[in-house]
Structure formats: C-alpha cells, structure tokens
Jmol script that loads the backbone (N, CA, C; Angstrom):
load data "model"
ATOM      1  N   UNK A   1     101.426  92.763  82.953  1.00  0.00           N
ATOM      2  CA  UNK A   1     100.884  94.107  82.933  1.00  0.00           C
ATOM      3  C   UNK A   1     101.979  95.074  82.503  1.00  0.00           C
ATOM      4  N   UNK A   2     101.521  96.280  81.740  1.00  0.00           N
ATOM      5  CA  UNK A   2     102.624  97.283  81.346  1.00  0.00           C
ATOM      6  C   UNK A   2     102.917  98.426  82.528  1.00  0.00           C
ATOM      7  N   UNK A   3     103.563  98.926  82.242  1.00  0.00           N
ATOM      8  CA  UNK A   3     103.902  99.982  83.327  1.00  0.00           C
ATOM      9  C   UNK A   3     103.170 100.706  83.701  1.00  0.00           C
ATOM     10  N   UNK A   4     102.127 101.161  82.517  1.00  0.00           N
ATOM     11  CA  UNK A   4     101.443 102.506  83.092  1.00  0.00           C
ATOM     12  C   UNK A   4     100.120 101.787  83.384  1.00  0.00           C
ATOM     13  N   UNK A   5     100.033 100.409  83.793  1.00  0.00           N
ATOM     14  CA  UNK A   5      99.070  99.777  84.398  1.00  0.00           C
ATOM     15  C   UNK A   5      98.978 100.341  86.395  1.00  0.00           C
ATOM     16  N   UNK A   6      97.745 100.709  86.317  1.00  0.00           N
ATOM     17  CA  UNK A   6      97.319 101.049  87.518  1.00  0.00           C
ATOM     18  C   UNK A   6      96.791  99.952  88.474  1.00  0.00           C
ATOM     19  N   UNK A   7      96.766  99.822  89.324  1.00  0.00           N
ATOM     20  CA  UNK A   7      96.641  98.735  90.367  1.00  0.00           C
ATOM     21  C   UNK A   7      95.169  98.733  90.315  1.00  0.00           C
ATOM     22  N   UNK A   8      94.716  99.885  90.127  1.00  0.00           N
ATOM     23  CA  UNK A   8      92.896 100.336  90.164  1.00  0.00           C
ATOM     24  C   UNK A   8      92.882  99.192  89.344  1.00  0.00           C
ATOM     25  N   UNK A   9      93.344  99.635  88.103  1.00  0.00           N
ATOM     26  CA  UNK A   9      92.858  98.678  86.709  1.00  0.00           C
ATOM     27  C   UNK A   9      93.214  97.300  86.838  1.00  0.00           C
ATOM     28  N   UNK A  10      94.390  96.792  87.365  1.00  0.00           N
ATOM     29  CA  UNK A  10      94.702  95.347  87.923  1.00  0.00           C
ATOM     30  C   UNK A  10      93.817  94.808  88.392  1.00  0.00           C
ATOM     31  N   UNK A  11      92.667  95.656  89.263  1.00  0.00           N
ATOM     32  CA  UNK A  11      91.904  94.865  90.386  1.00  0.00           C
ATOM     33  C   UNK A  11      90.612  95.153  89.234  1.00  0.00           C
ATOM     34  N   UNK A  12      90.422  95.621  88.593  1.00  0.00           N
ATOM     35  CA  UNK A  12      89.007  95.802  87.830  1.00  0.00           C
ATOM     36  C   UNK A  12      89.074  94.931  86.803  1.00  0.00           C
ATOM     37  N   UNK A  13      90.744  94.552  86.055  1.00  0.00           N
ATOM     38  CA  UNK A  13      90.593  93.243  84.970  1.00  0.00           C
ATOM     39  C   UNK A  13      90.542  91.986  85.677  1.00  0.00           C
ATOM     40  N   UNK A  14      90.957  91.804  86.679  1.00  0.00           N
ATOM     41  CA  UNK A  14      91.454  90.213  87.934  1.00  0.00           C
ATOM     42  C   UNK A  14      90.018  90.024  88.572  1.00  0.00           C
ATOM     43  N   UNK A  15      89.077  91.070  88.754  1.00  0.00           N
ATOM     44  CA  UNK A  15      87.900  90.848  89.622  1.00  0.00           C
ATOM     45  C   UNK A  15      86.697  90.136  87.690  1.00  0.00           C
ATOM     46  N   UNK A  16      87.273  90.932  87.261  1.00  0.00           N
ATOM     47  CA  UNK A  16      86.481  90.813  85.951  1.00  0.00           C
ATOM     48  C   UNK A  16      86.434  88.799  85.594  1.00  0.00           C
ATOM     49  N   UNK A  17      87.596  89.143  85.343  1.00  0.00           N
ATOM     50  CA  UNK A  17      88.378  87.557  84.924  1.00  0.00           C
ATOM     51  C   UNK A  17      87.845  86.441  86.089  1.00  0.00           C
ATOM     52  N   UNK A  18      87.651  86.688  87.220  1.00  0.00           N
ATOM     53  CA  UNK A  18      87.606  85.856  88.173  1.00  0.00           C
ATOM     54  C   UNK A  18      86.184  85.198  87.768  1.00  0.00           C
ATOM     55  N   UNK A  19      85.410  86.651  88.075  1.00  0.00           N
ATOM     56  CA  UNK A  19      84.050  86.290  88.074  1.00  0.00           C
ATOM     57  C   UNK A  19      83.657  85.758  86.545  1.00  0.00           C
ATOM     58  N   UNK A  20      84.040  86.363  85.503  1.00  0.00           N
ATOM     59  CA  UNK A  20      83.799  85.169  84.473  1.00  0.00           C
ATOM     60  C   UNK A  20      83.888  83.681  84.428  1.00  0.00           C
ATOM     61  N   UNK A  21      85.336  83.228  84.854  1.00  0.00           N
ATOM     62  CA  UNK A  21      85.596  82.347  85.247  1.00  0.00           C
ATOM     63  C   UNK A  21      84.929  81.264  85.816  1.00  0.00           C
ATOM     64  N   UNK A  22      84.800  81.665  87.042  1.00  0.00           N
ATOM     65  CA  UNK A  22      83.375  81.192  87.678  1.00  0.00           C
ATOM     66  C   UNK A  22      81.946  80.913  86.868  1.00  0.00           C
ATOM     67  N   UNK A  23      82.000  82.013  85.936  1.00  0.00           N
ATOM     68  CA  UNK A  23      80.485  81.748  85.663  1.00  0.00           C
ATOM     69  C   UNK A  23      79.374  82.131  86.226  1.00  0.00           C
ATOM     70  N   UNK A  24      79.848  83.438  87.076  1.00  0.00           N
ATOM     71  CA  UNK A  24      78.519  84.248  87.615  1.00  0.00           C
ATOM     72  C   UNK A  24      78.638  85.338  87.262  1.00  0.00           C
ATOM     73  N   UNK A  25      77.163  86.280  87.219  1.00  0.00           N
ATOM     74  CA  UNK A  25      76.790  87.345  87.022  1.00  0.00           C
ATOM     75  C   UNK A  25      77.104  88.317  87.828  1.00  0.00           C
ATOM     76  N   UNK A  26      77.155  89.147  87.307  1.00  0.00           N
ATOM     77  CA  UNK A  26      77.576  90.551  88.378  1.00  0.00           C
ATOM     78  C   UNK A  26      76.436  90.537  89.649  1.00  0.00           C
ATOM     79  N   UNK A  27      75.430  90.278  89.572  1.00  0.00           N
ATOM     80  CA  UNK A  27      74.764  90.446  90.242  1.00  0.00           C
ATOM     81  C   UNK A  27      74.699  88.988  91.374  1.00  0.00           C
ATOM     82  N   UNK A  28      74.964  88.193  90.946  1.00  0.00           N
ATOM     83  CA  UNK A  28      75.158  86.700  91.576  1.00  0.00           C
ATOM     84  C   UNK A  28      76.430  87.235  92.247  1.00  0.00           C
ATOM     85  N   UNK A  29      77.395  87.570  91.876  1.00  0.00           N
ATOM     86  CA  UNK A  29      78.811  87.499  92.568  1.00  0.00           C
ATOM     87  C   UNK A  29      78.376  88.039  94.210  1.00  0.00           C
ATOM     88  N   UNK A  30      77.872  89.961  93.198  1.00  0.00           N
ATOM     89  CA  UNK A  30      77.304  90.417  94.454  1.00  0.00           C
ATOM     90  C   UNK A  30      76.726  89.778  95.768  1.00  0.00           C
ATOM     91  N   UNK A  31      75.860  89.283  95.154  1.00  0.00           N
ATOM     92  CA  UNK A  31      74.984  88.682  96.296  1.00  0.00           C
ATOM     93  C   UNK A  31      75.737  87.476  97.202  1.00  0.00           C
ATOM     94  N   UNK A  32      76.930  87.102  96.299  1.00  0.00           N
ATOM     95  CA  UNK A  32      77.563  86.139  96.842  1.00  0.00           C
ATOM     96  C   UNK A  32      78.598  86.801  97.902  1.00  0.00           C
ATOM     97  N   UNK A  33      78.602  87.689  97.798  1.00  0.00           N
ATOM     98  CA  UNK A  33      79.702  88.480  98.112  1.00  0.00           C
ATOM     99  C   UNK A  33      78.849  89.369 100.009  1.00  0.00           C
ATOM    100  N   UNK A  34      77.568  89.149  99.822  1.00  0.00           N
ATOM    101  CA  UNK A  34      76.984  89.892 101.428  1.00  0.00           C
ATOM    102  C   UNK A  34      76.031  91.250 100.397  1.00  0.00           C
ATOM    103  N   UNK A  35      76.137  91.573  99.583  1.00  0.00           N
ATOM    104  CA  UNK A  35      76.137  93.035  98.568  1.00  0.00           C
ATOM    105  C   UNK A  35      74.485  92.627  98.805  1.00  0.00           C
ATOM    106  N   UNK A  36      73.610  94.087  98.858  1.00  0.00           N
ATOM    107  CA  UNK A  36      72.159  93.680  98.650  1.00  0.00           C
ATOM    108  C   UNK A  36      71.873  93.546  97.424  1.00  0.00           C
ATOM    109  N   UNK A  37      70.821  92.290  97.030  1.00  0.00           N
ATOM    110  CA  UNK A  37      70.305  92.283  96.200  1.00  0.00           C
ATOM    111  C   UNK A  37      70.262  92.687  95.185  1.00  0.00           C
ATOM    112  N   UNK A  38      69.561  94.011  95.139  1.00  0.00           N
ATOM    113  CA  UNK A  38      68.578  95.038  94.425  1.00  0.00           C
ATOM    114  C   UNK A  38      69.906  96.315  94.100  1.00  0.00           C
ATOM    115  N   UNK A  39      71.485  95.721  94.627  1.00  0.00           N
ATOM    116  CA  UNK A  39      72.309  97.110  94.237  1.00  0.00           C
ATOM    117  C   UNK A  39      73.720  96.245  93.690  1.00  0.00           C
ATOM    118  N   UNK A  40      73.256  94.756  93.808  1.00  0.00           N
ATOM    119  CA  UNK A  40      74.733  93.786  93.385  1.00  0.00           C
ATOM    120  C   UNK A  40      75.025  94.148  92.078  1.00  0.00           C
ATOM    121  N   UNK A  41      74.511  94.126  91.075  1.00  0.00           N
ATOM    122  CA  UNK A  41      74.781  93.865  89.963  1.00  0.00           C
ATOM    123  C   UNK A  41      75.194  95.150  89.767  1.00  0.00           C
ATOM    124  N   UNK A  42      74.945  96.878  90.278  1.00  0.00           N
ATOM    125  CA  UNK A  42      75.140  97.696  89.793  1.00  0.00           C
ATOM    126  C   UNK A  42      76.713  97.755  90.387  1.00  0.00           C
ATOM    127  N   UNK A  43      76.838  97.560  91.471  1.00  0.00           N
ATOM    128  CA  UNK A  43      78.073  97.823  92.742  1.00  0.00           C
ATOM    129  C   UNK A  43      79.138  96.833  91.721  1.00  0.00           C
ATOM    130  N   UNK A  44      79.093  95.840  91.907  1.00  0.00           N
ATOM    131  CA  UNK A  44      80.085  95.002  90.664  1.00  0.00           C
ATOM    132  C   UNK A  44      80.368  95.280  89.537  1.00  0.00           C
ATOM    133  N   UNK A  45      79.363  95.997  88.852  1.00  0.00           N
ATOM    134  CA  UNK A  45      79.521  96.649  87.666  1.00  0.00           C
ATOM    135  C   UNK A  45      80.673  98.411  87.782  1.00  0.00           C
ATOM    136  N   UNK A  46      80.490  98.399  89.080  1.00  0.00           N
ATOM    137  CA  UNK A  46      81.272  99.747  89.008  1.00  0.00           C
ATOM    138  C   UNK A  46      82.179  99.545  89.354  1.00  0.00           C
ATOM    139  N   UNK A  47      82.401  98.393  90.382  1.00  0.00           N
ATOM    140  CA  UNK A  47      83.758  98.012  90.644  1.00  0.00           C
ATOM    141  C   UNK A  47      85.152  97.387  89.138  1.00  0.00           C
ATOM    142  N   UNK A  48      84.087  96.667  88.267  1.00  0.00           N
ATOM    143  CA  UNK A  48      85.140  95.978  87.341  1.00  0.00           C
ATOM    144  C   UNK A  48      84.957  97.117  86.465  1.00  0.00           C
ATOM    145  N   UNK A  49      84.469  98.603  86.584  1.00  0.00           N
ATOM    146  CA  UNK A  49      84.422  99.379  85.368  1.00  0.00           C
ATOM    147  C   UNK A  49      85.711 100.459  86.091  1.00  0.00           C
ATOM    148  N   UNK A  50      86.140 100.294  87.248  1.00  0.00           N
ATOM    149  CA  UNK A  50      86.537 101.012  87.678  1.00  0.00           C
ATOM    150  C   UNK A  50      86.370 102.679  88.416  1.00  0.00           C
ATOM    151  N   UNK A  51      85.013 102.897  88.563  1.00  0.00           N
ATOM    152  CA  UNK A  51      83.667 103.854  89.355  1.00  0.00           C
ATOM    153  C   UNK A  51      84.181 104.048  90.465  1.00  0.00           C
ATOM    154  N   UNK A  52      83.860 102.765  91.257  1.00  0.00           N
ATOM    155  CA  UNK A  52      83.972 103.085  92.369  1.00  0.00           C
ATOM    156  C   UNK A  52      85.122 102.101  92.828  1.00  0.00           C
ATOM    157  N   UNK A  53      85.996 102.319  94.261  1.00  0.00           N
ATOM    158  CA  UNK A  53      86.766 101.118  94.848  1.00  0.00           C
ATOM    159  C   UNK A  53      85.722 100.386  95.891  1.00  0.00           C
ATOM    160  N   UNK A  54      86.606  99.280  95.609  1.00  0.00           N
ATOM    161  CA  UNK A  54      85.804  98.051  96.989  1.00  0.00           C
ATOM    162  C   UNK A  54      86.111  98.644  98.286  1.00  0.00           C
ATOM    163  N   UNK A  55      85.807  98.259  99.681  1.00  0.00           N
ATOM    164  CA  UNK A  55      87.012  98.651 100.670  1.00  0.00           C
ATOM    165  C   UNK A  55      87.427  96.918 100.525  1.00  0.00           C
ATOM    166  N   UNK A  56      88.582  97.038 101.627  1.00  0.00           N
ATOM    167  CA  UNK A  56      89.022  95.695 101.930  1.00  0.00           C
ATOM    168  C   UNK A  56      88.171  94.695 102.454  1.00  0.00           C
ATOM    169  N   UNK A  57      87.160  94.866 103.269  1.00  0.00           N
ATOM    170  CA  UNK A  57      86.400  94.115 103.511  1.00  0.00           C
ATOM    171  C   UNK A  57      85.579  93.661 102.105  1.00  0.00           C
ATOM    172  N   UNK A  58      85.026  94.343 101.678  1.00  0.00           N
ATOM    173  CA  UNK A  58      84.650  93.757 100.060  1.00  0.00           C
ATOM    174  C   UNK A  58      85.183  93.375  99.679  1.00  0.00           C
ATOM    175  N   UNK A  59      86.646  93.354  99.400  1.00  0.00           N
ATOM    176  CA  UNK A  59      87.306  92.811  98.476  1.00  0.00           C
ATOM    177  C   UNK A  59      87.304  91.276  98.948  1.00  0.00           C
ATOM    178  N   UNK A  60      87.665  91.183 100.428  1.00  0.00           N
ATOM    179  CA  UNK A  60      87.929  89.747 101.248  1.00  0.00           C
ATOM    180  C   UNK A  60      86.367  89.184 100.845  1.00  0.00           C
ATOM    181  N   UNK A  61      85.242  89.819 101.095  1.00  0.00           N
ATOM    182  CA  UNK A  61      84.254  89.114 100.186  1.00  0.00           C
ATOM    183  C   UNK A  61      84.407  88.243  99.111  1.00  0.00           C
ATOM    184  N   UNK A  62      84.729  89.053  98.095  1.00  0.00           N
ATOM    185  CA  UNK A  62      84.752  88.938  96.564  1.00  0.00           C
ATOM    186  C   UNK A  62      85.946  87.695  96.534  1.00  0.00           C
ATOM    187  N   UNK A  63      86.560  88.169  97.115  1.00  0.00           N
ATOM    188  CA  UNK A  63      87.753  86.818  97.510  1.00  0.00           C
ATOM    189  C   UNK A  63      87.099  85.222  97.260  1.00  0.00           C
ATOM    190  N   UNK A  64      86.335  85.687  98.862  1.00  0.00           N
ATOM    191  CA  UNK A  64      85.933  84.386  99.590  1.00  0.00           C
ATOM    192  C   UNK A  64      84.634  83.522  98.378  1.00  0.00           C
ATOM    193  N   UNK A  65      84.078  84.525  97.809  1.00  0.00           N
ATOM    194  CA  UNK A  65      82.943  84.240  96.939  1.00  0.00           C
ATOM    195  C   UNK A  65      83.768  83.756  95.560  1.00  0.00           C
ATOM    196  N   UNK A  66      84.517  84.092  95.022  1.00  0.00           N
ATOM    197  CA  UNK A  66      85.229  83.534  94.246  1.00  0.00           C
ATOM    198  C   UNK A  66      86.711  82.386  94.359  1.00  0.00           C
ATOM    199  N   UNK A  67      86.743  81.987  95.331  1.00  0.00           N
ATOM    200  CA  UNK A  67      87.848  80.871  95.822  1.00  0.00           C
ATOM    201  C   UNK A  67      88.921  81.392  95.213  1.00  0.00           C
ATOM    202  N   UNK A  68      89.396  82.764  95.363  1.00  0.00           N
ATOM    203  CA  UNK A  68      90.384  83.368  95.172  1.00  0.00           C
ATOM    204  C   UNK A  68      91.388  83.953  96.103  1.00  0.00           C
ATOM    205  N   UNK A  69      92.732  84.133  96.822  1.00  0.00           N
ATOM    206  CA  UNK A  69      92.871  84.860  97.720  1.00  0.00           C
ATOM    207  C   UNK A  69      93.054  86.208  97.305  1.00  0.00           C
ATOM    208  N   UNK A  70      92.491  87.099  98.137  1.00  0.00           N
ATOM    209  CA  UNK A  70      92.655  88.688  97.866  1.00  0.00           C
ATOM    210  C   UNK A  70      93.705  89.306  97.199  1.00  0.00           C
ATOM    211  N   UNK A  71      95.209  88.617  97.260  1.00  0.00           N
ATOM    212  CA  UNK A  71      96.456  89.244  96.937  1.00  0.00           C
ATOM    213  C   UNK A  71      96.289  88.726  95.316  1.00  0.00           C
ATOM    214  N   UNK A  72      95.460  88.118  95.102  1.00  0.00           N
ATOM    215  CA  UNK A  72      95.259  88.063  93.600  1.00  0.00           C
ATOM    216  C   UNK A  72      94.458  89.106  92.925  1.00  0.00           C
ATOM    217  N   UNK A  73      93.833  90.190  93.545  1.00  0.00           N
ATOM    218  CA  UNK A  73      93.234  91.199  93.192  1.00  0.00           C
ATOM    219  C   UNK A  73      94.360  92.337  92.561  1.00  0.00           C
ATOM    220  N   UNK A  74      95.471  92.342  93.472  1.00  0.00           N
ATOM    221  CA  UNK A  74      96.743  93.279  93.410  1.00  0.00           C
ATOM    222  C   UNK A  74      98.005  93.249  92.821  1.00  0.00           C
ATOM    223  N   UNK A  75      97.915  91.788  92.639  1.00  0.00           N
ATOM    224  CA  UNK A  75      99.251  91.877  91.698  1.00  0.00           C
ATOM    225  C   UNK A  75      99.601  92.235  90.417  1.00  0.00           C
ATOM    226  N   UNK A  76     100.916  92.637  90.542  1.00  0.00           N
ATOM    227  CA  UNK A  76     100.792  93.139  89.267  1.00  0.00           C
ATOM    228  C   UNK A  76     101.420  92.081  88.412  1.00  0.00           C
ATOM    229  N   UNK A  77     102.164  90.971  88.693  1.00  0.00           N
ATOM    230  CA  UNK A  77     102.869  90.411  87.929  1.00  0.00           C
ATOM    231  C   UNK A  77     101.916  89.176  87.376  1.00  0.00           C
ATOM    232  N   UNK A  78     101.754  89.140  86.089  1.00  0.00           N
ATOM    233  CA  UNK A  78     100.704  88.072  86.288  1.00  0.00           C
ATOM    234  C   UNK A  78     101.159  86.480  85.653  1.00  0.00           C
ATOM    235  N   UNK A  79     101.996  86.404  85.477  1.00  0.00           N
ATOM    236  CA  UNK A  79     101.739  84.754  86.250  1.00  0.00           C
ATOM    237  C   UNK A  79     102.301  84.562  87.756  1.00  0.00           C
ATOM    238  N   UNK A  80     102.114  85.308  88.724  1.00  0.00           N
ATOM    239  CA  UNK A  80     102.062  85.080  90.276  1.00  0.00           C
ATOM    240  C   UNK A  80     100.228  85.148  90.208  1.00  0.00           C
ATOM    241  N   UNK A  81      99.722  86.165  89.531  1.00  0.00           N
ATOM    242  CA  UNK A  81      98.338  86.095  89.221  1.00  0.00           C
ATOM    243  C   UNK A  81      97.748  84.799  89.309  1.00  0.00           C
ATOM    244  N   UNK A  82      98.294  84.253  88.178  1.00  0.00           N
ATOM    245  CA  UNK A  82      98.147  83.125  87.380  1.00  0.00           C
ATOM    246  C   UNK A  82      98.411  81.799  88.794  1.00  0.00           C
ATOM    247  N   UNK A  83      99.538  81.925  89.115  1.00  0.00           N
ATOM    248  CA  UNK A  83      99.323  81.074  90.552  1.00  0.00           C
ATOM    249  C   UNK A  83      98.424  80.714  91.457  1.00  0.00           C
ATOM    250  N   UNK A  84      98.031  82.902  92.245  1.00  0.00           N
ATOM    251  CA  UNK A  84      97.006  82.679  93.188  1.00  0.00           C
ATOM    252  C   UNK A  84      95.643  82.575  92.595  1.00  0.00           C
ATOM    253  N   UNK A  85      95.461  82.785  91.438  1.00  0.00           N
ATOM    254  CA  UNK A  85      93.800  82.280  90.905  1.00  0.00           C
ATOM    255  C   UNK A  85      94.003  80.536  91.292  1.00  0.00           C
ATOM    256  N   UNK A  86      94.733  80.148  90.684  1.00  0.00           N
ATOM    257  CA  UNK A  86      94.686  78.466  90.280  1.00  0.00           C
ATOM    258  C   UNK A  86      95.038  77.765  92.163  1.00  0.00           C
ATOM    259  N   UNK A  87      95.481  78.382  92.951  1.00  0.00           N
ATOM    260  CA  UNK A  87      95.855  78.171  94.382  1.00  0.00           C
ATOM    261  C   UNK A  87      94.939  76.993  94.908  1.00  0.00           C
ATOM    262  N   UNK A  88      93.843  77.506  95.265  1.00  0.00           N
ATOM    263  CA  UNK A  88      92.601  76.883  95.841  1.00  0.00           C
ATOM    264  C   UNK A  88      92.426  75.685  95.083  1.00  0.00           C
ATOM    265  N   UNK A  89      92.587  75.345  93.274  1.00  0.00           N
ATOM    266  CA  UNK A  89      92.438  74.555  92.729  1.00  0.00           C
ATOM    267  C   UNK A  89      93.292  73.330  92.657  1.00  0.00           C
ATOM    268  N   UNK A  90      94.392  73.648  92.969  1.00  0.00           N
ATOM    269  CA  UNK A  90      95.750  72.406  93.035  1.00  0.00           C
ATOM    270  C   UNK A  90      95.651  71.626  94.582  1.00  0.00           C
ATOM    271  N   UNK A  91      95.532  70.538  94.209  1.00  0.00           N
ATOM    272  CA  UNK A  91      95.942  69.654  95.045  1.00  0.00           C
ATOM    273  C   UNK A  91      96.987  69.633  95.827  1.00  0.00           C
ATOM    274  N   UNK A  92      96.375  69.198  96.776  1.00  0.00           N
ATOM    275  CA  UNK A  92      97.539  69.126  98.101  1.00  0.00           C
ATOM    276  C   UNK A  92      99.352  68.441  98.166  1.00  0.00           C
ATOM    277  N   UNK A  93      99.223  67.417  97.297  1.00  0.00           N
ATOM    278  CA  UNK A  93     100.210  66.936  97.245  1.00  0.00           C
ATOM    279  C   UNK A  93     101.142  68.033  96.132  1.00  0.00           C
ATOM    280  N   UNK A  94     100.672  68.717  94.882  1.00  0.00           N
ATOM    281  CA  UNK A  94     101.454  69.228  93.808  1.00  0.00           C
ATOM    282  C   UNK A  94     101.857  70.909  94.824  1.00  0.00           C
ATOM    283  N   UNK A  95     100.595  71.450  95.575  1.00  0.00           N
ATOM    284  CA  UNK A  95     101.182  72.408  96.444  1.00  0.00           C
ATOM    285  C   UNK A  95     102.088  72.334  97.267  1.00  0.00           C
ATOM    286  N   UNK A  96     102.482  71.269  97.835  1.00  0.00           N
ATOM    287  CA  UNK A  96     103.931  70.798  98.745  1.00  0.00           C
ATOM    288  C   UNK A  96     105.178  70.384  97.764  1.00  0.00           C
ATOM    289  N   UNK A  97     104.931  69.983  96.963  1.00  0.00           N
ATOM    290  CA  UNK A  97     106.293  69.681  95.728  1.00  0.00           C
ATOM    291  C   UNK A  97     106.386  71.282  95.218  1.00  0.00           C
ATOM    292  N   UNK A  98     105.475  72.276  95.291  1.00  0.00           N
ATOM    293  CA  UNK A  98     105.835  73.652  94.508  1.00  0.00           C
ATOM    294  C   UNK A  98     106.377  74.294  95.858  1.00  0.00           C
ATOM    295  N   UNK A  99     105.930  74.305  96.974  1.00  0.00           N
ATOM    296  CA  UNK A  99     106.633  74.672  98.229  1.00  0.00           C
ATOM    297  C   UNK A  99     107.898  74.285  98.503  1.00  0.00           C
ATOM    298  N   UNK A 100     107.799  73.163  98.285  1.00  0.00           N
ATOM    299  CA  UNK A 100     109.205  72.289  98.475  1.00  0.00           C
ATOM    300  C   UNK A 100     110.168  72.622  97.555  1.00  0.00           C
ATOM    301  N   UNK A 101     109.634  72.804  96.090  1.00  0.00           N
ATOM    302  CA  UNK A 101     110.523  73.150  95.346  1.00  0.00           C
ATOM    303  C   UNK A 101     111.291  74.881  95.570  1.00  0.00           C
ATOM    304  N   UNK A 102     110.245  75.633  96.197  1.00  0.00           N
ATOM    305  CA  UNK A 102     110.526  77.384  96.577  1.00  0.00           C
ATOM    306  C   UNK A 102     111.762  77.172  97.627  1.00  0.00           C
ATOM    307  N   UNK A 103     111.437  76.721  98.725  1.00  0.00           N
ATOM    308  CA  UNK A 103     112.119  76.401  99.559  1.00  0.00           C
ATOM    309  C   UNK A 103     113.765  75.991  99.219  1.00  0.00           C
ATOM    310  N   UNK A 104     113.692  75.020  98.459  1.00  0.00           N
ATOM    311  CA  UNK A 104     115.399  74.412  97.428  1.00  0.00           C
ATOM    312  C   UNK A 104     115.941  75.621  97.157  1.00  0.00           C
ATOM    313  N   UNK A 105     115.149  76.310  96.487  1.00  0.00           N
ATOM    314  CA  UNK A 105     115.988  77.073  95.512  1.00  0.00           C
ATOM    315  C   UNK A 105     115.654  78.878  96.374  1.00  0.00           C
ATOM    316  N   UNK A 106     115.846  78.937  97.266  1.00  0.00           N
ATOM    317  CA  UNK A 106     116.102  80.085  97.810  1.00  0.00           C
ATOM    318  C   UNK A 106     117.226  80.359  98.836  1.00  0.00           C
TER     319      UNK A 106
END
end "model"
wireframe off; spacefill off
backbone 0.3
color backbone group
C-alpha cells in the first residue's frame, strides 16, 4: 500500500478481495455474516465502497464468514496481508516450521 493509503480504504480493498476470493456475493457474504437478508447485499456494498464503516463486531463477522482473521482487514503491509488471508489455509505442520522459523531469527 502507498502512503496516502487510508486504513478505511485497506479494509474496503481486503474485505473486497476476500469475498471475491471466496466466491460469494455481497449479499451471500452478508447473510453469512448475521446481516438481514433483504439489507446484505446493500450493507456490503457500502462497506467495500467505503459509505459506511463496519463496527468491530461486523467486522469479526465478516472475519469468521470468510476464514479470515480480522487483523487482515487492517493491515497495511501487504504481504503480512498476504500471510493472514492464506493463515487458516496452511497446514499445521508448515505453520510450526514458519513459527519455528520467527522464533530463530528474533
């Protein structure tokens, strides 16, 4: 991200990206997310347009609905991005050799 990147906008391209990713609709996420029905698709749409903010509890939604952890909404550096998206996806054994390896070298 460049400097005059806003954290707003971090969380509106990372929520964007996620849910593509996945392969659901704004309105699917929503709903995945607790969001009613009949207001998901608009509420998601304002969130990745940058309209409105989530609170934290939404966001831990949007999290949980996308097998993402939340601190991947906020970062700015993105391959730490790039880490906590892929987190949930790596295997147990390669997450203890990348731990193990943090650990060495600090």
């Amino acid at each position: 991200m460049n400097e005059s990147t806003t954290y707003q906008q971090i969380f509106c391209q990372r929520l964007k990206h996620a849910r593509l990713a996945k392969g659901l609709s704004q309105k699917k996420l929503g709903m995945l997310a607790g969001i009613d029905e009949f207001v998901a698709s608009t509420r998601i749409n304002r969130y990745e347009q940058g309209v409105h903010q989530a609170s934290i509890e939404v966001v831990h939604q949007l999290a949980k609905a996308l097998e993402v952890p939340t601190a991947y909404f906020y970062t700015d550096d993105d391959d730490l991005a790039l880490l906590l998206f892929n987190w949930e996806r790596i295997d147990a054994e390669l997450k203890r050799m990348l731990l193990k390896s943090l650990k060495m070298n600090l």
